[in-house]
N, C-alpha and C positions, 0 to 999 in steps of 0.2 A: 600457537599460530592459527588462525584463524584463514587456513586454505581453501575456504567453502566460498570465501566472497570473490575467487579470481572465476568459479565458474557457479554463479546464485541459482541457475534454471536446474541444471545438471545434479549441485548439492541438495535441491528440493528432490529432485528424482529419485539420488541414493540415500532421502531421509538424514543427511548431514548437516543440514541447512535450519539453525536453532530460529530462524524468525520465520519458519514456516509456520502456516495456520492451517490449511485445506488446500486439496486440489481441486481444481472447477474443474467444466466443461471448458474452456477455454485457455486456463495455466493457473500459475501457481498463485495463490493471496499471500502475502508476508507482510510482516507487520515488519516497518521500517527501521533500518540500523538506529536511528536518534528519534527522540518522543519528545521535540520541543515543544509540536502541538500536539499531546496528546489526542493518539488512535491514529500516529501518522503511517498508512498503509500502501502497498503497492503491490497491481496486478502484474505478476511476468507472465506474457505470452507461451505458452508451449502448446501443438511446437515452434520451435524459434520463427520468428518472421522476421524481416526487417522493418514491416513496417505495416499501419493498420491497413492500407489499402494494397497490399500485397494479396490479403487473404481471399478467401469468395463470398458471396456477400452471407449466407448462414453463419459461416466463420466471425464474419464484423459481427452481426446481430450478438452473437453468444456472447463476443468480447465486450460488446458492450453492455451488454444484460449484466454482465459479473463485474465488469466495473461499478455499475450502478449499484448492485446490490452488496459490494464490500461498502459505499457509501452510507447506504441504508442502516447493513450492522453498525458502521461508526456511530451515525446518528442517535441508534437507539440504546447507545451505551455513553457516551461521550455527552450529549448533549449539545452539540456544538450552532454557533449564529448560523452557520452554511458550511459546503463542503465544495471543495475544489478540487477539480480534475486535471494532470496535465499530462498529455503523450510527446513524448519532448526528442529523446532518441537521439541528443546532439555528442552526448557523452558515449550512453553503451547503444550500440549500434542493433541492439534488438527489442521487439516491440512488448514496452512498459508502461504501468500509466501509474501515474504518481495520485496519490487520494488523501487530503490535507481535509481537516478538521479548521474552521476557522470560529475565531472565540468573540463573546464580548469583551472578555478581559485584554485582549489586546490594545497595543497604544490605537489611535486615531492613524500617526503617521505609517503605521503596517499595514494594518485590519485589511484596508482598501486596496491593499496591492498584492501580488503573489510573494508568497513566502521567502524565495530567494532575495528578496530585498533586507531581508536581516542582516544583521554584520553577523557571517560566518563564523566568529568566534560563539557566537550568541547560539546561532540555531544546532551547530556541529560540537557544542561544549560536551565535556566529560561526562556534568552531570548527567547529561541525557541519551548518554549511550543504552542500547539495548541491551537488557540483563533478565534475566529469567528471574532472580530475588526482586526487581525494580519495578518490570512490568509485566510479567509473567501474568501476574491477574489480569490486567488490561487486555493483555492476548488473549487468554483464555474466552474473556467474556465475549470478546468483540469473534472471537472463532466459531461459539457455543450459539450465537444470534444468527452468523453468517451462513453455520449450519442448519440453524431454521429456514431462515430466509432462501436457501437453497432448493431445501426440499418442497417447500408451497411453488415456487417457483420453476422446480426443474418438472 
């Protein structure tokens, strides 16, 4: 059973939470439940907020610093056309930001629009569940950068 995803901020805290990569100054990096686009990653908040302008503004800056910069590690592992950001919070009610790899191999009819425009069977498929045998290296390397990236940074 996989009881780490009814509380993701929490399971990073008690080290239970398998798509953890690093803690920031800010919260948690995790690399996403599905890798349709590969290096698909997301910042959770901690501690919890409801929302980016909740915080004070050093708070924003950091949050946004580590978003930018799990970006940057995608970048420099992944290769991707651009990287997309979205703080969305209509779903889980606390502050995450979603970090999407976007490719040239993409059709035309995607590329250009946010990732949820996939048919859900497509982006949410089996084969792209997260698995430590599957993408465990992806993790690793985009963690291993992040960790650079942190320390010139922090």
């Amino acid at each position: 059973m996989e009881n780490w995803k009814n509380d993701r901020i929490g399971s990073c805290e008690r080290g239970e939470n398998p798509t953890l990569m690093v803690k920031m100054k800010s919260g948690f990096a995790v690399i996403g439940d599905h890798q349709f686009l590969p290096g698909y990653c997301l910042l959770l908040g901690f501690p919890k907020a409801s929302s980016l302008n909740e915080l004070p503004l050093e708070a924003r800056k950091q949050y946004l610093l580590d978003t930018t910069l799990i970006g940057d590690a995608i970048i420099k592992v992944c290769n991707p056309l651009r990287i997309n950001y979205s703080t969305l919070m209509n779903l889980d009610h606390y502050l995450h930001t979603h970090i999407e790899a976007r490719y040239e191999w993409e059709s035309d009819e995607y590329k250009i629009r946010p990732s949820y425009f996939y048919p859900k069977e497509q982006r949410f498929g089996r084969e792209y569940e997260y698995s430590e045998g599957k993408y465990g290296e992806l993790k690793r390397q985009i963690t291993e950068t992040l960790k650079d990236l942190m320390r010139e940074a922090y």
